[in-house]
C-alpha positions as semicolon CSV with decimal commas, in nm:
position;residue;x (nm);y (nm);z (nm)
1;X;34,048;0,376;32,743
2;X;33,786;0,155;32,599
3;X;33,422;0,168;32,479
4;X;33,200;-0,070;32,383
5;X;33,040;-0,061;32,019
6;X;32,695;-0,003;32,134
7;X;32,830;0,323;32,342
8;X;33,073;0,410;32,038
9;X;32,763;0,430;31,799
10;X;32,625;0,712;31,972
11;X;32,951;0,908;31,988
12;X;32,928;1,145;31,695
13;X;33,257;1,310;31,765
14;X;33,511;0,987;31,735
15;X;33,639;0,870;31,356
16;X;33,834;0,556;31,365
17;X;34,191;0,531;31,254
18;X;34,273;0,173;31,243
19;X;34,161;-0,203;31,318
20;X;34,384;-0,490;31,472
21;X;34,405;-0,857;31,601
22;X;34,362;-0,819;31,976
23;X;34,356;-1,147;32,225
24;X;34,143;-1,112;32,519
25;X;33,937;-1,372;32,769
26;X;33,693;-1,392;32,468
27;X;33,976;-1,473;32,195
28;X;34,085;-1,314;31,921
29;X;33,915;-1,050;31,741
30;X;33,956;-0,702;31,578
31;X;33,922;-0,398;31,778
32;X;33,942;-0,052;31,596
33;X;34,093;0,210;31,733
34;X;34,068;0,621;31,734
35;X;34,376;0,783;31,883
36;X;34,411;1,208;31,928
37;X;34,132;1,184;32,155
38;X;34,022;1,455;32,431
39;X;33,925;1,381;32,808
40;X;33,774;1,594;33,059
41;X;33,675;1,512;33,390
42;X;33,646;1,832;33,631
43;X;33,898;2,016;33,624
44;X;34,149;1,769;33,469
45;X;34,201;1,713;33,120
46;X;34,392;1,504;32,928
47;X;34,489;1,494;32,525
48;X;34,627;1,202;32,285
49;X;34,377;0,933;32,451
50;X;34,350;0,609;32,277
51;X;34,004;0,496;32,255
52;X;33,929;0,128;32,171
53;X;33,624;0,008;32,073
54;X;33,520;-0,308;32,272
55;X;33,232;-0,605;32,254
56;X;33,177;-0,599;32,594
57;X;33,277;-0,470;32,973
58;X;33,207;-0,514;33,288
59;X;32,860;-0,521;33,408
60;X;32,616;-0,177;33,394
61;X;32,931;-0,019;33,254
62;X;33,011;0,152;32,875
63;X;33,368;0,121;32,885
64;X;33,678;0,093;33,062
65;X;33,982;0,444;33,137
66;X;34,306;0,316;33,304
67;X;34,447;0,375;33,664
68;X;34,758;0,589;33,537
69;X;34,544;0,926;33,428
70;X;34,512;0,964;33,820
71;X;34,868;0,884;33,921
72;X;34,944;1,064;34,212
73;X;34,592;1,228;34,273
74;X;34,317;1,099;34,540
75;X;33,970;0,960;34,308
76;X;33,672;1,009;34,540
77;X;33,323;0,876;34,408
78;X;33,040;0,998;34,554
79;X;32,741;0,815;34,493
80;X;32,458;1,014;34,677
């Protein structure tokens, strides 16, 4: 899961654990990291999440959670 800074800032919750070299489409740069992280969305929850903090992602969005957490599950989005 990732977040960028500007989103991170607000998030009183989160401490961060660590800082390392990461490569990426913009170079190289340090990302820090908070790991032990909780995740709810609906009924699902999920524990030990990574969280690292990012520059930038996609476009209108705050950050970035990966495909796996809905392994073998349907993802509906509703948007009305």
């Amino acid at each position: 899961m990732t977040i960028i800074i500007t989103a991170a800032q607000a998030c009183e919750s989160r401490s961060w654990e660590e800082s390392h070299d990461v490569h990426g489409w913009e170079g190289k740069s340090q990302s820090r990291y908070s790991k032990s992280n909780k995740l709810s969305i609906g009924h699902l929850d999920w524990s030990e999440i990574r969280i690292w903090e990012n520059i930038q992602s996609s476009k209108g969005s705050e950050g970035k959670i990966i495909p796996k957490l809905f392994s073998n599950r349907y993802l509906e989005i509703d948007f009305e």
